[in-house]
C-alpha positions as CSV (number, residue, x, y, z in Angstrom):
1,X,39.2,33.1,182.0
2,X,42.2,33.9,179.7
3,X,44.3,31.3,177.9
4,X,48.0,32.1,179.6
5,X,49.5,28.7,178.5
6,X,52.2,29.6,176.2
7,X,51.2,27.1,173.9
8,X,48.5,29.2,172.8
9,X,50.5,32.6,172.0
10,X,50.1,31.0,168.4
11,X,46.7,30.9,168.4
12,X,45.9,34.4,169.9
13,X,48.1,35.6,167.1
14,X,46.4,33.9,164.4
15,X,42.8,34.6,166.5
16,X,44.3,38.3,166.5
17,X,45.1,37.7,163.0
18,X,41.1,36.8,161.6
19,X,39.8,39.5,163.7
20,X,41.3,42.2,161.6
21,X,40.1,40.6,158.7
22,X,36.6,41.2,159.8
23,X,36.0,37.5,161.3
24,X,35.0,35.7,164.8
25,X,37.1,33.2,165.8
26,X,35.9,31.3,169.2
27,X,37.0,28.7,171.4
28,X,34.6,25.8,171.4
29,X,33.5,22.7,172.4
30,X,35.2,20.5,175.1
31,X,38.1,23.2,175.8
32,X,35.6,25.9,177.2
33,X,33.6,23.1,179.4
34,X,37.1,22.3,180.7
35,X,38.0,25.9,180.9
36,X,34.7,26.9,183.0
37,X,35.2,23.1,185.1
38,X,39.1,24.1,185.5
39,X,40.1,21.0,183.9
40,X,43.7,20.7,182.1
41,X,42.6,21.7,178.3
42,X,43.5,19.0,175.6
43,X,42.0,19.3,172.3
44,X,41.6,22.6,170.8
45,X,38.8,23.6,168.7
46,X,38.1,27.6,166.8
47,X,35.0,27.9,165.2
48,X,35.3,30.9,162.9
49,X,32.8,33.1,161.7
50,X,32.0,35.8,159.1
51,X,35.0,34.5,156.8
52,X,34.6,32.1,153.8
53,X,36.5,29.0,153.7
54,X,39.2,30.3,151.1
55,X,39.3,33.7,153.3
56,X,40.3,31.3,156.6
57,X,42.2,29.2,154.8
58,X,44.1,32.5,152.9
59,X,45.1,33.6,156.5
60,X,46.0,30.4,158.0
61,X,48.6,30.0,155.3
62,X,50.6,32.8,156.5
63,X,51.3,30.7,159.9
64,X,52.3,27.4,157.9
65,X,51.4,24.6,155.1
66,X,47.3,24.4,155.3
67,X,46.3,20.5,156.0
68,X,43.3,19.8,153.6
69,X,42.2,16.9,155.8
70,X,38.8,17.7,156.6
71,X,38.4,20.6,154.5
72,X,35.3,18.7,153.2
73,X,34.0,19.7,156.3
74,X,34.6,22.5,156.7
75,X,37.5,21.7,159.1
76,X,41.4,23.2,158.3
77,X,44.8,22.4,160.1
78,X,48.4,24.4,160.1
79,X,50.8,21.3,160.1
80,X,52.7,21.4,163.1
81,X,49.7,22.6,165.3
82,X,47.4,20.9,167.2
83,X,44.5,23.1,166.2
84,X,41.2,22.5,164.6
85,X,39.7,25.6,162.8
86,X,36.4,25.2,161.3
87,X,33.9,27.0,160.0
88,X,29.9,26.4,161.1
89,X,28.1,24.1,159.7
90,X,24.9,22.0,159.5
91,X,25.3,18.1,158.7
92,X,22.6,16.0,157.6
93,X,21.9,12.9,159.4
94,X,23.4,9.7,159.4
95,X,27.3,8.4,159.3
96,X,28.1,10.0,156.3
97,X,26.1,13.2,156.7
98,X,26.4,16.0,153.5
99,X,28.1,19.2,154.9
100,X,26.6,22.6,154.6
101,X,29.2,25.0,155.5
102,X,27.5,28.8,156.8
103,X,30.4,31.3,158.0
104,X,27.2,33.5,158.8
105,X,25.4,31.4,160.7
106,X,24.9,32.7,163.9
107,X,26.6,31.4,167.2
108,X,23.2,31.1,168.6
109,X,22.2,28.6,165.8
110,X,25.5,26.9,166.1
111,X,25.4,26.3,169.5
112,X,22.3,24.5,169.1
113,X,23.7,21.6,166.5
114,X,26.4,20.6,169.7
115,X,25.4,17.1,171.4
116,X,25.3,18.8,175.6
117,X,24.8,22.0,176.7
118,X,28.2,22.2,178.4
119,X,30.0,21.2,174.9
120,X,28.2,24.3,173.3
121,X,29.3,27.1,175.3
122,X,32.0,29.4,173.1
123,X,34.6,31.7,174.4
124,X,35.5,35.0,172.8
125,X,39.6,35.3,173.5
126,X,39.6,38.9,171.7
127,X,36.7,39.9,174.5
128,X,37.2,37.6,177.6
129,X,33.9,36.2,176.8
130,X,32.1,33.2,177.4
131,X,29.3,32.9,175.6
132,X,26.6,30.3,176.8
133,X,23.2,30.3,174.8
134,X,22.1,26.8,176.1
135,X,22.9,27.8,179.6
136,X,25.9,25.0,179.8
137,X,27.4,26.6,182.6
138,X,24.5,26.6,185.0
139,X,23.8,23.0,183.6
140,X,27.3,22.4,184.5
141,X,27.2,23.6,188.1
142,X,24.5,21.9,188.9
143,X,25.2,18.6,187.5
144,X,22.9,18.2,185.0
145,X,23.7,17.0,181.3
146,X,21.3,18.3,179.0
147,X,21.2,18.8,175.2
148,X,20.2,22.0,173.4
149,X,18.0,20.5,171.4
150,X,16.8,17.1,171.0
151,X,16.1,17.0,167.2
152,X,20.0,17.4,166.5
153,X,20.8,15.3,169.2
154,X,19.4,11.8,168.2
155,X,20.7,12.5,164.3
156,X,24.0,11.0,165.7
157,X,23.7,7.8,167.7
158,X,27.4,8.1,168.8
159,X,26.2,10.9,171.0
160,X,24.0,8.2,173.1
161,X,27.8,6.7,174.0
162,X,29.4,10.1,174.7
163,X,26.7,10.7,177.3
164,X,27.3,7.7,179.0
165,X,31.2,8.0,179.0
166,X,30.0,11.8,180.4
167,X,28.1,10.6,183.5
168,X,31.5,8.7,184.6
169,X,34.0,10.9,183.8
170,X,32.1,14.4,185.4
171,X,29.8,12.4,187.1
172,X,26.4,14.2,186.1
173,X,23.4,13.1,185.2
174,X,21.0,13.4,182.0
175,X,17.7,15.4,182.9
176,X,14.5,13.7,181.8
177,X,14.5,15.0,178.3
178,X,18.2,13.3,177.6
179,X,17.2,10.6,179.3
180,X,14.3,9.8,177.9
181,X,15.6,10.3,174.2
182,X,18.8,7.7,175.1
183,X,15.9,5.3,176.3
184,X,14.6,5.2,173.0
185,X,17.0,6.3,170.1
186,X,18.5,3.8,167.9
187,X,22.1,2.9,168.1
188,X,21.9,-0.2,165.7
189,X,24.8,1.6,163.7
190,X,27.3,2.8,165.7
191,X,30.4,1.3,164.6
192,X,32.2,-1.2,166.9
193,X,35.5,1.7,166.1
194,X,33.2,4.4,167.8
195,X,32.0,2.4,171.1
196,X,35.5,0.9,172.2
197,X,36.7,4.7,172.1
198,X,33.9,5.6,173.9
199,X,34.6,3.1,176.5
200,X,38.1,4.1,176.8
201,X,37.4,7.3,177.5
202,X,34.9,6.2,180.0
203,X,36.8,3.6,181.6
204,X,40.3,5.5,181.5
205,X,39.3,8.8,182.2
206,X,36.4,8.6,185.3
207,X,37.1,7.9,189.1
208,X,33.6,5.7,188.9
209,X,33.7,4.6,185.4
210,X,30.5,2.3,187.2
211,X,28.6,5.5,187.3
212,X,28.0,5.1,183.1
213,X,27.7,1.5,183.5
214,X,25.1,1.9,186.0
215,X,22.9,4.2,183.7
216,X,22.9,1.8,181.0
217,X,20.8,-0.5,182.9
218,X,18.8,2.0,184.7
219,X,17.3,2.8,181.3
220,X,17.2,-1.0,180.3
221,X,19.7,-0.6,177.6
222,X,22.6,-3.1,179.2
223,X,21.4,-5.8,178.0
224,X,21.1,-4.6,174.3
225,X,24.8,-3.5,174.7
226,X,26.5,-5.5,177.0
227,X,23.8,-8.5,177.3
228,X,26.8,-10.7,179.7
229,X,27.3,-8.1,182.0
230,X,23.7,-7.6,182.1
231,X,22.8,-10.6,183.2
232,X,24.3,-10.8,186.3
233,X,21.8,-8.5,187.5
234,X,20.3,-10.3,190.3
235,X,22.9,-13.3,190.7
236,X,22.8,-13.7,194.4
237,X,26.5,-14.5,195.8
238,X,27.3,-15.9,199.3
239,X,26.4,-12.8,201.9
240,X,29.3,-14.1,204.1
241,X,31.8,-13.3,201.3
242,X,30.0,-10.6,199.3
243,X,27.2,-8.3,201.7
244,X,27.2,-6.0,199.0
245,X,24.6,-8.0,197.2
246,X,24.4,-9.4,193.4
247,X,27.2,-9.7,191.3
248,X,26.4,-6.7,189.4
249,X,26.8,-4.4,192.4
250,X,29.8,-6.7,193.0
251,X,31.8,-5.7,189.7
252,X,30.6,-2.3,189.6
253,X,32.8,-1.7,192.9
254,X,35.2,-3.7,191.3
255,X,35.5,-1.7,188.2
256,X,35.6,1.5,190.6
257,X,38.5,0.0,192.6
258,X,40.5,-0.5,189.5
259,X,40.0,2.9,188.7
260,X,42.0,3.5,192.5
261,X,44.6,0.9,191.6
262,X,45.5,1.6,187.8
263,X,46.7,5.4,188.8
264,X,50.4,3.6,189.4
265,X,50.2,2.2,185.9
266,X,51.9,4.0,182.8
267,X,50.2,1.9,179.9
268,X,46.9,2.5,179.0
269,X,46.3,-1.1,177.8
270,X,47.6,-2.3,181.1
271,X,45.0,-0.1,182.6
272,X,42.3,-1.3,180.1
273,X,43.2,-4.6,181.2
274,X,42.4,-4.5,184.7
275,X,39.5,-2.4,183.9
276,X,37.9,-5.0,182.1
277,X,38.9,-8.2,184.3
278,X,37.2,-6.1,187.0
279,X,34.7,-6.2,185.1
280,X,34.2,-9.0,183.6
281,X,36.0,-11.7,186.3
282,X,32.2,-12.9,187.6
283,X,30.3,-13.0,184.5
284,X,30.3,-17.4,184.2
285,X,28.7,-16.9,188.3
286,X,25.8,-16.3,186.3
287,X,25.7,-20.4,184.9
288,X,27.1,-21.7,187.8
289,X,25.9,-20.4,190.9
290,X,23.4,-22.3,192.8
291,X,22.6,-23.1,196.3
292,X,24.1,-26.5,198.1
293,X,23.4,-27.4,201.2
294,X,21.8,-24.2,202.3
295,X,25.2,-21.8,201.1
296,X,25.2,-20.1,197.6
297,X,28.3,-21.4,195.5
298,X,29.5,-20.9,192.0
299,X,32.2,-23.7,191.5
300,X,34.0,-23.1,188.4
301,X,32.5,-20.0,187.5
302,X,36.3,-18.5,186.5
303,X,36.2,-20.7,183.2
304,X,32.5,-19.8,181.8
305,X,34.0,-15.9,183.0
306,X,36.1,-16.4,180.7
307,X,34.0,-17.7,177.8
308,X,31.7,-14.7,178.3
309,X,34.6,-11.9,178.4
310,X,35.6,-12.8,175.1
311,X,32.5,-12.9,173.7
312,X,31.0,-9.8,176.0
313,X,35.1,-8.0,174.8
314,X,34.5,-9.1,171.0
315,X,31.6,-6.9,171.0
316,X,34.0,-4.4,171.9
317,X,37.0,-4.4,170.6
318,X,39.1,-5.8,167.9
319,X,42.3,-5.8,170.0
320,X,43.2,-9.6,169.9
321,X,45.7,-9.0,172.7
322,X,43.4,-7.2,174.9
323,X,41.1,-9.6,174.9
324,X,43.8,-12.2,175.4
325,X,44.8,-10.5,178.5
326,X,41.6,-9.8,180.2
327,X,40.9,-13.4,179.5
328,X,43.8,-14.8,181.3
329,X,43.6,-12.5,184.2
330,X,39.6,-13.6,184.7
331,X,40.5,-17.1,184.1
332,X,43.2,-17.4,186.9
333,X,41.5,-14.7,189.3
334,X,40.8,-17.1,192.2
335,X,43.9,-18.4,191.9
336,X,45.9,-16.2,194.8
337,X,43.5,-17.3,197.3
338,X,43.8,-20.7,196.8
339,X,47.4,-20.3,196.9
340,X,47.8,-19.1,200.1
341,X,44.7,-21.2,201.5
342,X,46.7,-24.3,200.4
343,X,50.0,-23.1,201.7
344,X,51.0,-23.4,197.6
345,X,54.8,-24.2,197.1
346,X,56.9,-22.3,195.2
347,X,56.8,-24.3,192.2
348,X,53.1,-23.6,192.1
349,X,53.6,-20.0,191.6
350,X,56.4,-20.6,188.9
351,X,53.9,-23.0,186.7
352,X,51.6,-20.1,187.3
353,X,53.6,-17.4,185.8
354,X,54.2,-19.4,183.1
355,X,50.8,-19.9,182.5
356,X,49.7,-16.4,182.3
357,X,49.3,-14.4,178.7
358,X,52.7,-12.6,178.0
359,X,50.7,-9.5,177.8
360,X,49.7,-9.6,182.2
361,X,51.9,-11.1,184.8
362,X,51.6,-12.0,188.6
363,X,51.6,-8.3,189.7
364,X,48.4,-8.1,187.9
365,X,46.8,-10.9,188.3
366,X,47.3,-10.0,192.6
367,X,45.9,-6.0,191.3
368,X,42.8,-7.6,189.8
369,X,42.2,-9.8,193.1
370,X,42.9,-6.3,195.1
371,X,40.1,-5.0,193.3
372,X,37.9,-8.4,193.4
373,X,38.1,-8.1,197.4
374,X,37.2,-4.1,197.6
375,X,34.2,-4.4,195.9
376,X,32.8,-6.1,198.8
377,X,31.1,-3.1,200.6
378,X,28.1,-3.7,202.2
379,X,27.1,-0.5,203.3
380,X,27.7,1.7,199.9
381,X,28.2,1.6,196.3
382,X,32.0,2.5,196.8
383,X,34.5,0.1,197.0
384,X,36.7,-0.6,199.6
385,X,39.8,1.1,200.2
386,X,41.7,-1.2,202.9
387,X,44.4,-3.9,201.5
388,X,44.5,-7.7,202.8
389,X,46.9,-9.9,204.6
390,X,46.2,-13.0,202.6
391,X,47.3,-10.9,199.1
392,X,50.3,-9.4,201.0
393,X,50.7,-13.2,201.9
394,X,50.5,-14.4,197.9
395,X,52.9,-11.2,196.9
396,X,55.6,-12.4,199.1
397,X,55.8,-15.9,198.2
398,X,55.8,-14.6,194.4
399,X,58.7,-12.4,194.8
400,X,60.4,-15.3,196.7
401,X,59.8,-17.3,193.7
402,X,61.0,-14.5,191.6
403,X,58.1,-14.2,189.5
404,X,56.5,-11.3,190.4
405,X,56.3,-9.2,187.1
406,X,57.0,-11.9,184.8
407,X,57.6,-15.7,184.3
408,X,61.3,-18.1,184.9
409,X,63.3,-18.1,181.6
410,X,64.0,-21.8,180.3
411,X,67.5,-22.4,180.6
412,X,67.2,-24.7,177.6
413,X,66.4,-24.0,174.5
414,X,66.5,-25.5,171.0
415,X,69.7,-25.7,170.4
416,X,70.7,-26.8,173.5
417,X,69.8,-30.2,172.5
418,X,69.8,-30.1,168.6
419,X,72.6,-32.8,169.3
420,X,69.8,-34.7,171.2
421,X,67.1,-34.8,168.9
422,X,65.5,-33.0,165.6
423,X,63.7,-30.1,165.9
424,X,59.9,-31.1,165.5
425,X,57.6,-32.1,168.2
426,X,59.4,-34.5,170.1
427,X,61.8,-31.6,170.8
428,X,59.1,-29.6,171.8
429,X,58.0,-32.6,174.1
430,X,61.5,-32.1,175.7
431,X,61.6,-28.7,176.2
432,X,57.9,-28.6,178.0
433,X,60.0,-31.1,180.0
434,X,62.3,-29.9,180.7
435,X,60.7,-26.7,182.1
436,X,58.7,-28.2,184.7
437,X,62.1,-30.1,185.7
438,X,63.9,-26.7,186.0
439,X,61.0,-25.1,187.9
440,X,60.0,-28.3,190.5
441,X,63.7,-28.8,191.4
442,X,64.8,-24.9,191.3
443,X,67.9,-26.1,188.7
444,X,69.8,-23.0,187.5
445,X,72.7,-25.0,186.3
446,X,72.2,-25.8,182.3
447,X,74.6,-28.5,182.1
448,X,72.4,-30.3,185.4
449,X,69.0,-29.7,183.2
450,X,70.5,-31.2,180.2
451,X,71.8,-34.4,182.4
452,X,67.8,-35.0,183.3
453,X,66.8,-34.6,179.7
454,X,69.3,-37.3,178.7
455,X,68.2,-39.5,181.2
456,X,64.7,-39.3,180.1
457,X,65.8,-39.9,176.4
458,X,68.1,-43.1,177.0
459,X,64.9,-44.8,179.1
């Protein structure tokens, strides 16, 4: 279970290094779980023991300029490296918890303070070692999160969010012990900072990010966190259209479909996007579905969708332009079938483009209906994996409007007809004008526009 990587010769060297000065340095936390679930390794932690804080930061100065940053707790840094080296410790509770640094404490004890067993396995890279005092690895292999000890564990509420951002991304589940502590703990202070990372991670790093989601409610905490998406827990939908049941069940596939269909994307706020207009694109079905005629309907539910993801998004996150995103995508998300059910023209998809937030485009908007219409399965909690003719259909007629990944330029602009009018709001009367004239009759020709615009001045 060696680190080979060459980016780690430095730190064997400078692990070399504190063992002949009579110290322990281990490999801890997430890197070892990843080691022992042969996982790519990202952020390295040593945990260094039998060496006082001026002795490990005497040594690490011979490998580069010592970062204080997080001295205070116990935590050093060799610029340049991507290397944590700390020293253990025990932390009192609460967000700003006093620091007791203890190079002698033992790993045994150590171990104990870590949130899961599978984060508090070390790994001796003098020895070849792993050592496991909380049994993390058989916890590991069998699937099971579990903490080593639930007095430490509910000191830091933040740890209720890592678990559930843990059942996505390794897809195991809490025992009954960490179960029934995240039932009950309180959470009341976790900063809204805290809970959009841990939503990232759970969202942008799981292949069922709906496996977290899921526990929330199963312990009847959804709708203390996420009270919109909660609701629509037993929201019946039209069986011809959705046999997979409520709208809940409905957007959990959907979620897990977008976690299929964002694996093209580069950006991760494009994939946070989709993730959350998954989501969130059938939270208003919850106000406006009711039963006419005999059929379940919910007429206008995109708009209330809407209103809730901002509100469900602001709870969230303070990223403006996320939220502006997701909002647009949920807003228009019914749009590409009614497109191609009403044989839309091509101006229809131009006004459309236009319409959309400058942070999404059409491409998106037809992923976000890809994943709408895969979480549709009525004979498991997976998604579908097939596509659709009638999105094919929409994709086509959008590249033929050339509008595809982003909206039709205005060929005029304000000073195209400063010698028409004064800038102020009749100008920007004109121009809104003279837009939907450009896109309706497909004019490419400036000089054409700008004969239309004069004509509607001189009436």
């Amino acid at each position: 279970m060696k680190l080979t990587d060459g980016r780690y010769t430095i730190v064997h060297k400078i692990v070399e290094k504190i063992h002949s000065n009579n110290g322990r340095a281990l490999l801890v936390g997430g890197a070892v779980r990843d080691m022992v679930m042969n996982l790519p390794i990202k952020d390295i932690d040593v945990e260094v023991y039998g060496l006082t804080e001026e002795q490990l930061e005497n040594i690490l100065k011979q490998f580069g300029p010592v970062s204080l940053v997080g001295k205070a707790f116990g935590v050093l840094r060799i610029h340049g490296l991507d290397v944590d080296w700390s020293l253990p410790r025990a932390d009192s509770p609460g967000r700003k918890p006093t620091v007791v640094v203890d190079p002698f404490m033992s790993v045994e004890v150590a171990s104990r303070r870590r949130d899961l067993t599978m984060n508090a396995m070390a790994y001796d890279m003098i020895s070849d070692e792993l050592i496991d005092p909380c049994g993390g690895k058989t916890d590991i292999d069998a699937k099971i999160l579990a903490t080593p000890d639930a007095r430490f564990f509910v000191q830091d509420p933040l740890r209720f969010y890592r678990v559930m951002q843990f059942i996505g991304r390794f897809e195991m589940m809490p025992d009954d012990e960490l179960t029934a502590l995240c039932r009950e703990m309180d959470i009341s202070q976790v900063s809204r900072e805290r809970i959009e990372q841990e939503f990232n991670k759970l969202l942008l790093l799981s292949k069922r990010p709906s496996l977290g989601l899921r526990w929330l409610h199963a312990i009847g905490r959804l709708k203390e966190i996420l009270p919109e998406l909660a609701a629509t827990v037993s929201v019946e939908q039209n069986p011809q259209w959705h046999p997979e049941g409520d709208v809940f069940e409905h957007s959990m596939q959907a979620v897990d479909a977008a976690a299929i269909i964002t694996q093209k994307y580069d950006s991760e706020f494009d994939k946070l996007t989709l993730f959350y207009a998954a989501l969130c694109h059938d939270l208003g079905k919850v106000t406006t579905t009711k039963e006419i005629d005999g059929v379940i309907k919910s007429i206008g539910h995109e708009k209330d969708s809407k209103k809730f993801t901002r509100s469900m998004m602001k709870r969230i996150t303070h990223n403006g332009d996320l939220i502006d995103a997701v909002s647009s995508l949920v807003l228009y998300h019914m749009t590409p079938l009614q497109f191609t059910k009403n044989k839309a023209k091509l101006p229809a998809y131009k006004r459309l483009a236009n319409n959309l937030d400058r942070h999404v485009n059409i491409s998106k908007l037809i992923d976000l209906c890809i994943a709408d219409k895969r979480g549709r399965n009525g004979k498991d909690h997976l998604p579908l994996t097939c596509d659709f003719t009638d999105v094919a259909e929409f994709k086509e007629k959008a590249e033929q409007a050339g509008v595809l990944t982003g909206p039709i330029e205005p060929l005029l602009k304000g000073a195209d007809i400063a010698d028409l009018v004064q800038p102020g709001p009749c100008m920007g009367e004109l121009l809104k004008h003279a837009y939907e004239v450009q896109i309706e009759k497909n004019i490419a020709d400036k000089s054409i526009l700008k004969e239309y615009i004069i004509k509607k001045i001189n009436k």
